[in-house]
N, C-alpha and C positions, 0 to 999 in steps of 0.2 A: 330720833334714835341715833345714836352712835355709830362710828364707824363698823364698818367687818373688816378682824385683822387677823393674818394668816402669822402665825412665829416662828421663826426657823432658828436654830440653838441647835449644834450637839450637843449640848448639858441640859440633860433633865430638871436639873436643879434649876437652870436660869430661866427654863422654859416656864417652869410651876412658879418660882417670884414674879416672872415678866405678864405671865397671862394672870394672876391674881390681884395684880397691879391695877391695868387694863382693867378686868371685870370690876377693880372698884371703881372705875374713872367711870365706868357702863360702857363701855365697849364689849361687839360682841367679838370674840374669841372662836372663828369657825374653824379654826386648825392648828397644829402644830407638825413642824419635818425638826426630822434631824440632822439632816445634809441638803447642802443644795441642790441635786437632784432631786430627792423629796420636793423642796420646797418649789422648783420649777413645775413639776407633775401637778400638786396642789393650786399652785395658783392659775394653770391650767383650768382645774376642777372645779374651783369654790369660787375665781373672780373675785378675791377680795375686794375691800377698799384702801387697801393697807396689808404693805408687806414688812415685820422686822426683820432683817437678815443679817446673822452674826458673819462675823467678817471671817473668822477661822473654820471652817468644820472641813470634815472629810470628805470625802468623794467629789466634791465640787465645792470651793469656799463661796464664799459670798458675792463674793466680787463678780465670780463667773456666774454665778446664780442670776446676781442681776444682770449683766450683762444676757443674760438667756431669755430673764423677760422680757423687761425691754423691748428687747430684737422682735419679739412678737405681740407685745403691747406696751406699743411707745408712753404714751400716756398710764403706766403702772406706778403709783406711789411707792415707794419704797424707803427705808428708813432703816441707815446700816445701825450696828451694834458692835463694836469696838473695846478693845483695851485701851490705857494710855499709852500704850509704847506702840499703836498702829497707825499715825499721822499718818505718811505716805500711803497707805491700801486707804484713809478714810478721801485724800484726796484724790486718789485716783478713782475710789464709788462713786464721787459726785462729780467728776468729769465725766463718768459714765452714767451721770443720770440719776442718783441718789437724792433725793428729797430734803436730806436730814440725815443727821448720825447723835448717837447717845452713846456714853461710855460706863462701862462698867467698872466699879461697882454702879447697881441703877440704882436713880434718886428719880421717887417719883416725879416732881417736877418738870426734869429734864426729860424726862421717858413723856409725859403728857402734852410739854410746849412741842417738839419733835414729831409727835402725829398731827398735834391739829396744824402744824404750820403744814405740813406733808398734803393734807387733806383739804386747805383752805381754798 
């Protein structure tokens, strides 16, 4: 079986292509947040195997999201989700412990090498 992967996106839209993606790859899909808070609480809850974390949202970006797991499970995969004009936040996720990053727009591909490297 597939990983479990937690999606964090404030856009419903990216959340519904990103986890449609995923469930064709067979991945299971045990959550989605909207904000990083959400997605901190969540991954709390569910213990993914696999976290996506969009690098812009509100209440807490991404960055701080991971940075929050992390800090309480070191060992948390995680796998930012990015624009092209966000180098510097994607370099500063994986100084902080980012796995992997994928850019939007998503190609499945790139969305699918990004977990299993994440997860390997």
């Amino acid at each position: 079986m597939k990983a479990r992967v937690l999606i964090a996106d404030d856009s419903v839209h990216m959340r519904m292509i990103l986890k449609d993606m995923l469930i064709r790859e067979g991945y299971d899909v045990v959550g989605e947040a909207e904000d990083g808070e959400e997605a901190v609480r969540l991954y709390e809850k569910l213990k993914p195997d696999v976290v996506t974390l969009d690098i812009s949202m509100p209440a807490m970006d991404g960055i701080e999201a991971l940075k929050a797991i992390k800090s309480g499970n070191p060992d948390a995969k995680v796998v930012m989700v990015c624009a092209m004009n966000q180098q510097n936040q994607v370099i500063e996720a994986i100084r902080a412990g980012a796995a992997d990053f994928f850019i939007k727009p998503l190609q499945s591909e790139r969305v699918k090498e990004a977990l299993e490297r994440s997860i390997a």
